[in-house]
Residue frames as a rotation matrix with the C-alpha (Angstrom) as fourth column:
UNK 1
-0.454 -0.628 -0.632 -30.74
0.649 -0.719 0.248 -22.42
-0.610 -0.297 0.734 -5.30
UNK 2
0.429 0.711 0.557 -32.47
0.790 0.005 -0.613 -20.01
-0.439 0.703 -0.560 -6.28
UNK 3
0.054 -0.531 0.846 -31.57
0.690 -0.593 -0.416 -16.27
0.722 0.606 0.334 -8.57
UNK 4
0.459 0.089 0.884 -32.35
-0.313 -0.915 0.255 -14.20
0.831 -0.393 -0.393 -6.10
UNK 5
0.412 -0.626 -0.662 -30.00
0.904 0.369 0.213 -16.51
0.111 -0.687 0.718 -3.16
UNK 6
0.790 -0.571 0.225 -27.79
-0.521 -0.817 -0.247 -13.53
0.325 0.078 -0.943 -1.95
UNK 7
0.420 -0.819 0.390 -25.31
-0.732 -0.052 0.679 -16.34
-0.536 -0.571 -0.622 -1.05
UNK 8
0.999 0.023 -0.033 -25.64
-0.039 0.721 -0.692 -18.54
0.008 0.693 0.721 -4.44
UNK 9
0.322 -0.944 -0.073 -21.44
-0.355 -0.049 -0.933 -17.09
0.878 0.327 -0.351 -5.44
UNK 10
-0.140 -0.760 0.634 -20.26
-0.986 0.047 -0.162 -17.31
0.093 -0.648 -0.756 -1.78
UNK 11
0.509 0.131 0.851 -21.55
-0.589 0.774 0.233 -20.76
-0.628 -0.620 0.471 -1.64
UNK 12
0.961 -0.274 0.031 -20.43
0.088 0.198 -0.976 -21.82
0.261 0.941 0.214 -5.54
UNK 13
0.375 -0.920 -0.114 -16.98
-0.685 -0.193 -0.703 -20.36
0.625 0.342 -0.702 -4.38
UNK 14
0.091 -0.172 0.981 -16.67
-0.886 0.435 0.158 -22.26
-0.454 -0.884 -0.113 -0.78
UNK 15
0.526 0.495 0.692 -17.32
-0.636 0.769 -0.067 -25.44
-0.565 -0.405 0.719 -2.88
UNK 16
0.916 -0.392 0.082 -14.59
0.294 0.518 -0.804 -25.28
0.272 0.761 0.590 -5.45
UNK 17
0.663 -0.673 0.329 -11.90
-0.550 -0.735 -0.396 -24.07
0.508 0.082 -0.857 -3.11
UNK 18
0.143 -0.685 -0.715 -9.09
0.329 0.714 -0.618 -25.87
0.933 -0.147 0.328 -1.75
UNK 19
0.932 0.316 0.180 -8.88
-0.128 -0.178 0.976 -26.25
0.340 -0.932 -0.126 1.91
UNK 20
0.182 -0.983 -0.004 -5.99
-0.287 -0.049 -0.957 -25.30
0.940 0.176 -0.291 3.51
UNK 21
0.512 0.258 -0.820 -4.66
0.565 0.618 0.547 -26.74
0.647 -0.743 0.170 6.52
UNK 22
-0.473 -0.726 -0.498 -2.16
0.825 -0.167 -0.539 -24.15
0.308 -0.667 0.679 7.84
UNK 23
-0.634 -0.090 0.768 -4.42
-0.140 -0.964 -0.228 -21.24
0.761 -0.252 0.598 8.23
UNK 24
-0.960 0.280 0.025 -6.26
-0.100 -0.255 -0.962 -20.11
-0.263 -0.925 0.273 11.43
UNK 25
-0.035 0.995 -0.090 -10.43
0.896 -0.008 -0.444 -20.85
-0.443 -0.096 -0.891 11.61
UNK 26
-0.633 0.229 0.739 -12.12
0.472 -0.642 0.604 -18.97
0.613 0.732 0.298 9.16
UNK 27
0.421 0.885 0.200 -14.96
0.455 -0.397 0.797 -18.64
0.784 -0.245 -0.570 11.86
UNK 28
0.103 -0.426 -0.899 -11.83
0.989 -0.050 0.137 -17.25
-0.103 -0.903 0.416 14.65
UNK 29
-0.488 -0.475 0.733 -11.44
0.873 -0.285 0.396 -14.23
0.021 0.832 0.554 12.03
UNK 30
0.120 0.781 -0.613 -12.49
0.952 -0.265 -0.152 -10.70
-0.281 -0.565 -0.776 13.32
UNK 31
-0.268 -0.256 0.929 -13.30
0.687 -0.727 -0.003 -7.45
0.676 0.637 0.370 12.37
UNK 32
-0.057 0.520 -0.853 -14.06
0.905 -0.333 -0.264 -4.36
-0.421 -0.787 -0.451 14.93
UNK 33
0.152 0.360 0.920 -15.87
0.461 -0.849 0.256 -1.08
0.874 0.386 -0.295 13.78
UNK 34
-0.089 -0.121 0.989 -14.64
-0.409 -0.901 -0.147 1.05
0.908 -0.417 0.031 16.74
UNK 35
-0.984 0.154 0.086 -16.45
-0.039 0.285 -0.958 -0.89
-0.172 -0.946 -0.274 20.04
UNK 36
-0.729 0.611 0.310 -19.40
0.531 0.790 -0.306 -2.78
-0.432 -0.058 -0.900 20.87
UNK 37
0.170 0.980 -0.106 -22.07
0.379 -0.164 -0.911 -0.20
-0.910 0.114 -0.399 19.72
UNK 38
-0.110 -0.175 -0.978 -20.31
-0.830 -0.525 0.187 0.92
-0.547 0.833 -0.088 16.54
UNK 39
-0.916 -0.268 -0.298 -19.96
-0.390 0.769 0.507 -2.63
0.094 0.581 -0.809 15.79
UNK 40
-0.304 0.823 0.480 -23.74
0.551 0.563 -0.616 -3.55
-0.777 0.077 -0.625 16.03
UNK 41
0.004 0.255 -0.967 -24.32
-0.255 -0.935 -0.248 -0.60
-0.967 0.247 0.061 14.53
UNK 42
-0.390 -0.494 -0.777 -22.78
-0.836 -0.163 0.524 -1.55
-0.386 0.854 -0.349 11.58
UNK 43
-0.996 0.036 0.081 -23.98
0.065 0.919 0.390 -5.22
-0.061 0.393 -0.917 11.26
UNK 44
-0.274 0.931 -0.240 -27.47
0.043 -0.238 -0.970 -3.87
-0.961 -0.276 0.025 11.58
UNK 45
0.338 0.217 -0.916 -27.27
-0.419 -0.836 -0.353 -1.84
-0.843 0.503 -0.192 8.69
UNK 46
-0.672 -0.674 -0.306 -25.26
-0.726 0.517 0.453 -4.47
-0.147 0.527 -0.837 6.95
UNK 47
-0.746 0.517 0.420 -28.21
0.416 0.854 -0.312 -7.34
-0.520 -0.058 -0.852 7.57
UNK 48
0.241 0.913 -0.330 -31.15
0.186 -0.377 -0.907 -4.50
-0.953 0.158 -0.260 6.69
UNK 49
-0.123 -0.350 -0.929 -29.06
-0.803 -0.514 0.300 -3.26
-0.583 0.783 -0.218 3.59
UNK 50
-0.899 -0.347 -0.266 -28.62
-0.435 0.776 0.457 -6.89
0.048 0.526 -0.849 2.32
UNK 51
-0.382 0.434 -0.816 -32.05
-0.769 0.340 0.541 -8.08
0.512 0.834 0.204 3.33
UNK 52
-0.353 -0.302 -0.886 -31.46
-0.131 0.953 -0.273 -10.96
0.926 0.020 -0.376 5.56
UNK 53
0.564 0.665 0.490 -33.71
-0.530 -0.164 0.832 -12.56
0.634 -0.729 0.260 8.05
UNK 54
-0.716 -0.688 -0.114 -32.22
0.098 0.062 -0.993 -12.91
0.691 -0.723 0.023 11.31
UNK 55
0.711 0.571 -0.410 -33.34
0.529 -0.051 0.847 -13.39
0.463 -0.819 -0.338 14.92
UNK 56
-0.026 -0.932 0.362 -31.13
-0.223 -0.347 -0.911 -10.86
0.974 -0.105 -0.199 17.37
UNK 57
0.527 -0.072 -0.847 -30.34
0.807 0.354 0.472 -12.53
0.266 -0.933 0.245 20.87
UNK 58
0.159 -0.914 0.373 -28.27
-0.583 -0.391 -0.712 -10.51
0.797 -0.104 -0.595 23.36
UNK 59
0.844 0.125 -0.521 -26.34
0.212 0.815 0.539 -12.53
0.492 -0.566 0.661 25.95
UNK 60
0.608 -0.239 -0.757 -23.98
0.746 -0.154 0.648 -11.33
-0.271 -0.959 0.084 28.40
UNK 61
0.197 -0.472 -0.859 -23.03
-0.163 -0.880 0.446 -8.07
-0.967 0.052 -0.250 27.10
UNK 62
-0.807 -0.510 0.298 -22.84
0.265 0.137 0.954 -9.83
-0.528 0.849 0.025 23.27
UNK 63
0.025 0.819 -0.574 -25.34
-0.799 -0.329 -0.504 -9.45
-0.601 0.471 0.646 20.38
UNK 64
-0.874 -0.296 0.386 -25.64
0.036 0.752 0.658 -12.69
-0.485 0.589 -0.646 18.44
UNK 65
-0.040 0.659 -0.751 -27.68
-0.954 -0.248 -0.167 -12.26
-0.296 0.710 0.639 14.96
UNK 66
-0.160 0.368 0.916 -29.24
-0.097 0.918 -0.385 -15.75
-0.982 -0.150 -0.111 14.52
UNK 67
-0.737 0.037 -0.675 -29.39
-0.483 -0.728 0.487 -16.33
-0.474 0.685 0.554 10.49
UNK 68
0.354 0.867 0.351 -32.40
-0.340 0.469 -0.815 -17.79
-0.871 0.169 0.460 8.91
UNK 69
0.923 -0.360 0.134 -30.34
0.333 0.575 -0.747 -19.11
0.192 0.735 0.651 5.74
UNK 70
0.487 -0.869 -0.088 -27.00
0.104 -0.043 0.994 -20.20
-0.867 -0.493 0.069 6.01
UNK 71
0.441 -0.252 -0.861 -24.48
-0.641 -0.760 -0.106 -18.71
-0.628 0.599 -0.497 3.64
UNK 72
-0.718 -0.659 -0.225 -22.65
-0.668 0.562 0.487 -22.35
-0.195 0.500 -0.844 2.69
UNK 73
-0.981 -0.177 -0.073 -25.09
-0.179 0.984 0.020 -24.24
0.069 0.032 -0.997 3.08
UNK 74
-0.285 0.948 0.138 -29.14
-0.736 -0.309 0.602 -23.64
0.614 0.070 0.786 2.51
UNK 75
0.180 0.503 -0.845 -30.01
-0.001 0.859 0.511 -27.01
0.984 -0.091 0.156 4.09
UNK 76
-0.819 -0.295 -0.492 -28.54
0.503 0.042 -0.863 -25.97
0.275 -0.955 0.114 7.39
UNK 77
-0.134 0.920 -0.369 -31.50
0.904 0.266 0.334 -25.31
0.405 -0.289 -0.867 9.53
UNK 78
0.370 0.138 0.919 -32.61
-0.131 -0.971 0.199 -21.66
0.920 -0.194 -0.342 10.52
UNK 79
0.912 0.025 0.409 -30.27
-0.373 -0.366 0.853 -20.32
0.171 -0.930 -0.324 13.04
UNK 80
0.663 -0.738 -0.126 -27.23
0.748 0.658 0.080 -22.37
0.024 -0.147 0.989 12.62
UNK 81
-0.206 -0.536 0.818 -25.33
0.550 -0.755 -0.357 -19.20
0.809 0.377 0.450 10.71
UNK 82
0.848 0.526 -0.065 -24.91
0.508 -0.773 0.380 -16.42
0.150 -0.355 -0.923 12.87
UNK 83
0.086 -0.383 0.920 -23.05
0.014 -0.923 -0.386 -12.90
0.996 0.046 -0.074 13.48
UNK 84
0.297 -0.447 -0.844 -21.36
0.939 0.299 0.172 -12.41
0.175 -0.843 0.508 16.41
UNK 85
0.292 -0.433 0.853 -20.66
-0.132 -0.901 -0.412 -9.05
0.947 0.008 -0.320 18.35
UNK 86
0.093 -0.329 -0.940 -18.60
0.852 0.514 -0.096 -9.46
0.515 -0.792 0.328 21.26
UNK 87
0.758 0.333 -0.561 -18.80
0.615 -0.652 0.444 -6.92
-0.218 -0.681 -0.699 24.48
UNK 88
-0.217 -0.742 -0.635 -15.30
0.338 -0.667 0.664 -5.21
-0.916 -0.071 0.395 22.93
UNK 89
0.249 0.132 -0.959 -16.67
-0.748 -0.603 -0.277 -4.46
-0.615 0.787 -0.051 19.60
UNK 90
-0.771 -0.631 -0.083 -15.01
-0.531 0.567 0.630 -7.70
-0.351 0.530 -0.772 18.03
UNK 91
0.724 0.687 -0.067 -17.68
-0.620 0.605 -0.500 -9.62
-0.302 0.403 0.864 15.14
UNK 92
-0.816 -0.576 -0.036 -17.19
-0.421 0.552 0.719 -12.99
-0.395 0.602 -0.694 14.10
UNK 93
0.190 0.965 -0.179 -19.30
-0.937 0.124 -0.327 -15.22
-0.293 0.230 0.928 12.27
UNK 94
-0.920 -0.391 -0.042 -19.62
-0.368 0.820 0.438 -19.05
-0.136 0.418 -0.898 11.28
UNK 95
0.427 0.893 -0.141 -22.46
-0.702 0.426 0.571 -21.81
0.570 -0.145 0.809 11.50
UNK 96
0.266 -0.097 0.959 -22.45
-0.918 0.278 0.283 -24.95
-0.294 -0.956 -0.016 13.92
UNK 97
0.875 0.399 0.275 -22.11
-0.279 0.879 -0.388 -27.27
-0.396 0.263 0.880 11.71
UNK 98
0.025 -0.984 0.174 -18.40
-0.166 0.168 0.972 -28.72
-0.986 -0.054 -0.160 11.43
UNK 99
-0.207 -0.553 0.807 -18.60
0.922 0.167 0.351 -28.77
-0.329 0.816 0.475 7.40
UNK 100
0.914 0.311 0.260 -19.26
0.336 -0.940 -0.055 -25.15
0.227 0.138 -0.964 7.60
UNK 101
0.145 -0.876 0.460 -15.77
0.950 -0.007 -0.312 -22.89
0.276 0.482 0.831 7.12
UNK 102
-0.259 -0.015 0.966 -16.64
0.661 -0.732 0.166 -19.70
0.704 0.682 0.200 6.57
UNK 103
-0.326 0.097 -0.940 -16.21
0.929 -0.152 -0.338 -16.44
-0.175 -0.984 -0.040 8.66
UNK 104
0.126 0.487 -0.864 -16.62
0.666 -0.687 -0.291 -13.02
-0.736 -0.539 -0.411 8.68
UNK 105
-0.403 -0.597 -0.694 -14.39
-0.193 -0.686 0.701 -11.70
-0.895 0.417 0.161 6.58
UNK 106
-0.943 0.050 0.330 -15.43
0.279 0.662 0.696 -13.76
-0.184 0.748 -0.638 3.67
UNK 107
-0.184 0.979 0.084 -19.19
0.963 0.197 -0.186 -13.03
-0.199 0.047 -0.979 4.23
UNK 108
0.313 0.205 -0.927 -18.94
0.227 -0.964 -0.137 -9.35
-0.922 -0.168 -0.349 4.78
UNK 109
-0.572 -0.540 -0.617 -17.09
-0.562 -0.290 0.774 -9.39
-0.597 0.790 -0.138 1.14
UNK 110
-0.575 0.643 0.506 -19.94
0.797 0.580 0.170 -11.52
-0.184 0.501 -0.846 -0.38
UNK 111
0.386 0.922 -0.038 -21.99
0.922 -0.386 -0.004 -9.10
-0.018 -0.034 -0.999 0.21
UNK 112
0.543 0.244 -0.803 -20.54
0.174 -0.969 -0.177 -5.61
-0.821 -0.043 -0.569 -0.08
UNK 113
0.866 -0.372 0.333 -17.82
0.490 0.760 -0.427 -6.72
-0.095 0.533 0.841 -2.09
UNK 114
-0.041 -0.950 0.308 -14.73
-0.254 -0.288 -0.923 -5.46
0.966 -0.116 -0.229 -0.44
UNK 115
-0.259 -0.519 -0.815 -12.92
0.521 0.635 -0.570 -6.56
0.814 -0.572 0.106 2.57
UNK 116
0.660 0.618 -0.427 -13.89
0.593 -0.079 0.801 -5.23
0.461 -0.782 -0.418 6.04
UNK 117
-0.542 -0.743 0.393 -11.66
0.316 -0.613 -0.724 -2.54
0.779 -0.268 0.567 7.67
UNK 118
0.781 0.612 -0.126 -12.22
0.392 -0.325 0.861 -1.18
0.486 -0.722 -0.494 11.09
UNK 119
0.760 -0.615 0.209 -9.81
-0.629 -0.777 0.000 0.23
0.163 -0.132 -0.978 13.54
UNK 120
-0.121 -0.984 0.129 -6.96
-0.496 0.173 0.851 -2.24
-0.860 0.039 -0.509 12.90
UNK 121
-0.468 -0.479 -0.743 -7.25
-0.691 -0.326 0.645 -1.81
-0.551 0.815 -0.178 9.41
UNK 122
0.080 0.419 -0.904 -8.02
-0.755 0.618 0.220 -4.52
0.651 0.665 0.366 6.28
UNK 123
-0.510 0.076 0.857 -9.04
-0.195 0.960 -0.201 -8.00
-0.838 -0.270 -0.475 7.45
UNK 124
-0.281 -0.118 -0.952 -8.52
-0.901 0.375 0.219 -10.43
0.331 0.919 -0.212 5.03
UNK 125
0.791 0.441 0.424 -8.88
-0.612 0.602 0.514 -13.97
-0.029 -0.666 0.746 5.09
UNK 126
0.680 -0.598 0.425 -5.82
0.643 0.764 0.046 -15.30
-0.352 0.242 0.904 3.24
UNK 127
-0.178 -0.644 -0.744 -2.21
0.244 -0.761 0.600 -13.10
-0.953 -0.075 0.293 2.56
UNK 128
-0.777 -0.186 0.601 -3.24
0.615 -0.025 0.788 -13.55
-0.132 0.982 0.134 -1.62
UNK 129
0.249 0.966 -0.074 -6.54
0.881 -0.258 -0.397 -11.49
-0.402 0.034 -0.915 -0.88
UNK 130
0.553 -0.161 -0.817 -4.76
-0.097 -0.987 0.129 -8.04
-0.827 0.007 -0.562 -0.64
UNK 131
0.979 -0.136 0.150 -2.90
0.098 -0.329 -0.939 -6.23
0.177 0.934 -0.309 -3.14
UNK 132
0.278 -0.783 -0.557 1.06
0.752 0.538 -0.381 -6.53
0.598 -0.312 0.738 -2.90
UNK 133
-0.496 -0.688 0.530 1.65
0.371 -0.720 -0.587 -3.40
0.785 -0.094 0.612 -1.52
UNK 134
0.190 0.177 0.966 -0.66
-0.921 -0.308 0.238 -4.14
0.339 -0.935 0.104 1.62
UNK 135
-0.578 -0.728 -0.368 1.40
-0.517 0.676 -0.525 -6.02
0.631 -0.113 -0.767 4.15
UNK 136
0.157 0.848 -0.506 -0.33
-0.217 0.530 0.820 -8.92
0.963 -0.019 0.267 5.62
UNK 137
-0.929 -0.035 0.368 -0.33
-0.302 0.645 -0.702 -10.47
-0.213 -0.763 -0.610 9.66
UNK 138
-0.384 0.440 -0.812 -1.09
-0.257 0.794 0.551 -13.41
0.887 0.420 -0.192 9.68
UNK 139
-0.775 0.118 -0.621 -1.50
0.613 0.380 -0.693 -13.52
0.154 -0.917 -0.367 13.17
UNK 140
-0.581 0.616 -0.531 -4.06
-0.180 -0.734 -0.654 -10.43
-0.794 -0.285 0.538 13.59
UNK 141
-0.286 0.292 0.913 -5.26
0.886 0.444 0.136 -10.91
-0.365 0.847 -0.385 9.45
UNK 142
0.735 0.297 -0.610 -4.88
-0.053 -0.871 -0.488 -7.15
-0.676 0.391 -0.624 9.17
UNK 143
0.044 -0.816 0.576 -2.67
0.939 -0.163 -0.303 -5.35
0.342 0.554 0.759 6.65
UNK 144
0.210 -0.434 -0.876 -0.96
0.008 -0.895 0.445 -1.82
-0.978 -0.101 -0.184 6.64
UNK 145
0.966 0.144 -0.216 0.15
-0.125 -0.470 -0.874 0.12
-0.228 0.871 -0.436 3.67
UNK 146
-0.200 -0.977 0.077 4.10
0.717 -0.092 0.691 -0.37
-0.668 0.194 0.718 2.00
UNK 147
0.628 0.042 -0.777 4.16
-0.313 -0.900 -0.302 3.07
-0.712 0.433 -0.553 0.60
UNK 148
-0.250 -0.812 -0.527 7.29
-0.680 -0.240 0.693 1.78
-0.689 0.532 -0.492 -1.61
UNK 149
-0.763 0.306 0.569 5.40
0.426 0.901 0.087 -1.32
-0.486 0.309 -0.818 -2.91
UNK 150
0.757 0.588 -0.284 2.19
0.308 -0.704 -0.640 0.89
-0.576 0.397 -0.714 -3.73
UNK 151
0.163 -0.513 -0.843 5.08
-0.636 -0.708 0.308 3.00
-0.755 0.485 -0.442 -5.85
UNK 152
-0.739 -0.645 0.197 6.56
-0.299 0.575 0.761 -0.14
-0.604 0.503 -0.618 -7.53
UNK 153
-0.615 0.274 0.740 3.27
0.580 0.792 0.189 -1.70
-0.535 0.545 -0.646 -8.43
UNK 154
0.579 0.623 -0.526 1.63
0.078 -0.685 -0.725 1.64
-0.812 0.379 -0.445 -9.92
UNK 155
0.298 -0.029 -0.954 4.22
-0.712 -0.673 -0.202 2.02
-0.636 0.739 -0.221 -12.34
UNK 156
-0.941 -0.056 0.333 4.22
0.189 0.729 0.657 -1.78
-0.280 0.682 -0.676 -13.52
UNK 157
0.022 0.983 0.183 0.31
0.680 0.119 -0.723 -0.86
-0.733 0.140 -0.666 -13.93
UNK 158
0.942 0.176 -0.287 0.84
-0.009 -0.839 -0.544 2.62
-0.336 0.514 -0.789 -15.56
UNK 159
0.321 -0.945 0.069 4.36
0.630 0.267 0.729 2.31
-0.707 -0.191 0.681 -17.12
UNK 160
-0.104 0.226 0.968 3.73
0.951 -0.263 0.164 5.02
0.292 0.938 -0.188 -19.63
UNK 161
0.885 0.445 0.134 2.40
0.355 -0.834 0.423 8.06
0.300 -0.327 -0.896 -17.47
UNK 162
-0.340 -0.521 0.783 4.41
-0.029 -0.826 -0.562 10.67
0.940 -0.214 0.266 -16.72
UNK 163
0.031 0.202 -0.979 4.94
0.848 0.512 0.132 11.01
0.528 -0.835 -0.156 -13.19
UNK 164
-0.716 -0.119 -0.688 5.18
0.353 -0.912 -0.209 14.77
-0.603 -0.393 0.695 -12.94
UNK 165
-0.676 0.706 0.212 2.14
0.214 -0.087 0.973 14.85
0.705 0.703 -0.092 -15.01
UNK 166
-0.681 0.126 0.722 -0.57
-0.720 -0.296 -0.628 16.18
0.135 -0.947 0.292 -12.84
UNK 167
0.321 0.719 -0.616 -3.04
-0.652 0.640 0.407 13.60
0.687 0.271 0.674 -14.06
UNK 168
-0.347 -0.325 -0.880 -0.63
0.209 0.888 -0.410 10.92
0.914 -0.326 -0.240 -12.29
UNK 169
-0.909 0.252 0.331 -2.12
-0.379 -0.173 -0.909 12.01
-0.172 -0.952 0.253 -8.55
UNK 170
-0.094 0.933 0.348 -5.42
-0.985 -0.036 -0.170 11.05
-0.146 -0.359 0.922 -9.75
UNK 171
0.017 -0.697 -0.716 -4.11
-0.726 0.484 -0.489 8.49
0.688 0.528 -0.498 -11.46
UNK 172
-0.477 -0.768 0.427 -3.32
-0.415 -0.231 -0.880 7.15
0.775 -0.597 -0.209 -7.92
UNK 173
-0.644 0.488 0.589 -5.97
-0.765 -0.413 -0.494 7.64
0.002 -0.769 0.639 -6.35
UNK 174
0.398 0.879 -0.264 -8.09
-0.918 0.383 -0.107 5.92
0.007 0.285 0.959 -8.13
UNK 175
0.064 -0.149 -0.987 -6.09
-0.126 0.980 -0.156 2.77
0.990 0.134 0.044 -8.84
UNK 176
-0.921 -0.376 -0.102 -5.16
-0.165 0.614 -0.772 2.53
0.353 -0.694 -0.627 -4.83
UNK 177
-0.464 0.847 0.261 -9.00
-0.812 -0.288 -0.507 3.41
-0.354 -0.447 0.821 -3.80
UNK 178
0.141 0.652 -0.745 -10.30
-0.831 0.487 0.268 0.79
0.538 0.581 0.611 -6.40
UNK 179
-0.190 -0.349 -0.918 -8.17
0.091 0.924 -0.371 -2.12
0.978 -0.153 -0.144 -4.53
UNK 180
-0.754 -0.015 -0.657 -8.49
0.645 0.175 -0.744 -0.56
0.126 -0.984 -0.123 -1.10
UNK 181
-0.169 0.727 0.666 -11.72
0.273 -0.615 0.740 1.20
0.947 0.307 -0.095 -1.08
UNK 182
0.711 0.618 -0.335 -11.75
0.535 -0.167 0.828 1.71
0.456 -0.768 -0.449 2.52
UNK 183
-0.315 -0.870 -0.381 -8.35
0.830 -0.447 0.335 3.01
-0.461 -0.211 0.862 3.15
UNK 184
0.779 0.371 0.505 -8.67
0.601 -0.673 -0.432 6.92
0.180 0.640 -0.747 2.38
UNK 185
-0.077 -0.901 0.427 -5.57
0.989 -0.013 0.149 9.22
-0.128 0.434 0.892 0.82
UNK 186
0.719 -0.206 -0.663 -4.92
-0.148 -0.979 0.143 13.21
-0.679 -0.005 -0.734 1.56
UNK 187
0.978 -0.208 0.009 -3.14
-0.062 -0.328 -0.943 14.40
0.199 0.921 -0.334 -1.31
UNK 188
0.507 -0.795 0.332 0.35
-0.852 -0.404 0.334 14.19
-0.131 -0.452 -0.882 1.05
UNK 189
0.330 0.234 0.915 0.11
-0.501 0.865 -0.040 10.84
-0.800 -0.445 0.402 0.87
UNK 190
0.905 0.269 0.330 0.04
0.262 0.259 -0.930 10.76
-0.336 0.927 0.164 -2.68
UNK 191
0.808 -0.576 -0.120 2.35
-0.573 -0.724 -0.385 13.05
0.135 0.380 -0.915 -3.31
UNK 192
0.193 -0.664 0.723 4.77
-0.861 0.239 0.449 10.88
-0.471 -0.709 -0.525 -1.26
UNK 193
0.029 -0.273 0.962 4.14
0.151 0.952 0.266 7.57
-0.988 0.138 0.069 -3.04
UNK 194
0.995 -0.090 0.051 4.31
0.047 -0.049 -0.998 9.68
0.092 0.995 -0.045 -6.62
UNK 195
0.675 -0.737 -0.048 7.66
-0.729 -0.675 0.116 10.85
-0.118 -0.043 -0.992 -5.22
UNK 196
0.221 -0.500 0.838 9.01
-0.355 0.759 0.546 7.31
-0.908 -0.418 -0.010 -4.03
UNK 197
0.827 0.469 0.309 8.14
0.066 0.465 -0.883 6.36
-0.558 0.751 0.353 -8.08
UNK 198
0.977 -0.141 -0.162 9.98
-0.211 -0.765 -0.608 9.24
-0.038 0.628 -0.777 -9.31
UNK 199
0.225 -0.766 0.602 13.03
-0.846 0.154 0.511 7.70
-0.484 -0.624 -0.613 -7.09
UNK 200
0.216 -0.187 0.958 12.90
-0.173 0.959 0.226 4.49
-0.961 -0.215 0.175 -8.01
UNK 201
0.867 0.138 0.480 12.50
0.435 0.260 -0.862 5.12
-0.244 0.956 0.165 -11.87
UNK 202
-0.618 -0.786 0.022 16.35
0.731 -0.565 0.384 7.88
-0.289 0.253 0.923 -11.35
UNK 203
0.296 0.298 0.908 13.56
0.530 -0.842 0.104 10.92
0.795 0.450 -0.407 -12.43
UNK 204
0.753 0.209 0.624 14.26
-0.323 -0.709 0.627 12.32
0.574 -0.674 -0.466 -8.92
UNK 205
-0.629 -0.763 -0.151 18.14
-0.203 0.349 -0.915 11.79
0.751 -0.544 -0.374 -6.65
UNK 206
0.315 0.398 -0.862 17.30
0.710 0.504 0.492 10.57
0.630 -0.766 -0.124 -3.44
UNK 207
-0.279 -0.666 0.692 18.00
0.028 -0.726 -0.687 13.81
0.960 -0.172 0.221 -1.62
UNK 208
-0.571 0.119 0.812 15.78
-0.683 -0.617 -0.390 13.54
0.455 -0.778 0.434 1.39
UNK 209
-0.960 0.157 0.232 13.96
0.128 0.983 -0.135 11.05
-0.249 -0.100 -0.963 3.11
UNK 210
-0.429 0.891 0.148 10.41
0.617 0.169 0.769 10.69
0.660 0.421 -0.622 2.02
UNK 211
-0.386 0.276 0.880 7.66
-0.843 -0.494 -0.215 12.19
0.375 -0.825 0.423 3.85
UNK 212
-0.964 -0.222 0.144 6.72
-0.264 0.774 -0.576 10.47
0.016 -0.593 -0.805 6.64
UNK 213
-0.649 0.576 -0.497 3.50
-0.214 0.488 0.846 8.51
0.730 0.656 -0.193 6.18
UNK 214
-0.935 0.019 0.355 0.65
-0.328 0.337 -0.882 7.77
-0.136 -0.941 -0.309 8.05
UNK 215
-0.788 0.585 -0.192 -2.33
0.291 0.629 0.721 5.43
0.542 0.512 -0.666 6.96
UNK 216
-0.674 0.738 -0.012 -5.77
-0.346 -0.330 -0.878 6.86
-0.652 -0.588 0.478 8.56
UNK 217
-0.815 0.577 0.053 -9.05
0.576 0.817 -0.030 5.03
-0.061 0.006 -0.998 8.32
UNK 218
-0.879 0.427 0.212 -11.83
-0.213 -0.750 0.626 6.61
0.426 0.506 0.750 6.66
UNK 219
-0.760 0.601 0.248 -14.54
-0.157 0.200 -0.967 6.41
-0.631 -0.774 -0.058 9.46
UNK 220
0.152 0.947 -0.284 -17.50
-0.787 -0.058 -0.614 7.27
-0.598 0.317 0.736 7.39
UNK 221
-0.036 0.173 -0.984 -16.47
-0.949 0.304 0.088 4.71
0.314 0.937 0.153 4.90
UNK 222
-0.641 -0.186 -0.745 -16.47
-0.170 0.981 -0.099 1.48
0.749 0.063 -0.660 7.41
């Protein structure tokens, strides 16, 4: 193994984790950037950015990126690993070899080091990935914001700030961006999940209902 492996950690981590038996194929585990040509798009740019030699097949209406070094396993022969784009836009990834695990999600966070997000949102691999205050399906492996959870667990982080401070908005920002870096926040947003705080700590009566949220995916950023 050498220093310059770009899969030395993901393999180092695959080999001291505990295998679980109730979740779903790591290699079943999908992310979609928009439809089929956003999603090559993206794994292009995602192989060229990182480096990584690949053959690209296309085969009825898919794109399958052949990898020349598998990510668990160096000794697996060129080509086992490979990237998957399916004719709706849907990537997965694994290797052929039944002691191989590892999908997409997992890889795509080796290597940029945050979770994948596309249009149905974060894709994780496991509900402990995310932060509490993004709710998990298990069945899909997306999440969604909890606007009141996001409130609760800023002010166990920041229990000190002043919530009518204006600092606390950036405040905000920055801590939800840092955990969800792909999820982007208009200042309403904020405002809303400083308010929910303000509620929950008695600084503010409950006089109205919140505004009314809506989570929007920051194209340029996935």
């Amino acid at each position: 193994m050498s220093l310059a492996d770009p899969f030395a950690e993901f393999r180092l981590a695959s080999q001291s984790s505990e295998k679980e038996q109730t979740r779903p194929p790591l290699t079943k585990l999908h992310a979609n950037f928009g439809d089929y040509e956003q999603s090559l798009a993206r794994i292009e740019e995602l192989l060229q950015q990182h480096s990584l030699e690949h053959k690209h097949k296309r085969k009825t209406g898919e794109s399958i990126f052949e990898l020349q070094s598998c990510p668990e396993n160096e000794q697996h022969p060129p080509g086992k690993a490979f990237i998957k784009v399916s004719n709706n836009g849907d990537v997965t990834a694994g290797c052929q070899h039944d002691s191989c695990k590892w999908g997409f999600p997992g890889f795509f966070r080796k290597l940029e080091g945050f979770w994948p997000s596309g249009k149905d949102g974060l894709v994780f691999e496991h509900a402990s990935d995310g932060p509490t205050w993004l709710r998990f399906n298990a069945r899909t492996c997306n999440a969604e914001i909890v606007p009141s959870l996001a409130a609760i667990e800023f002010r166990r982080v920041y229990p000190e700030l002043d919530l009518n401070d204006d600092v606390a908005l950036t405040r905000l920002h920055d801590y939800l961006c840092q955990l969800a870096p792909q999820v982007a926040f208009d200042e309403r947003e904020l405002q809303n999940i400083l308010k929910l705080a303000r509620i929950q700590v008695g600084e503010e009566p409950w006089t109205t209902d919140p505004i009314s949220l809506h989570q929007e995916m920051h194209e340029g950023w996935i």
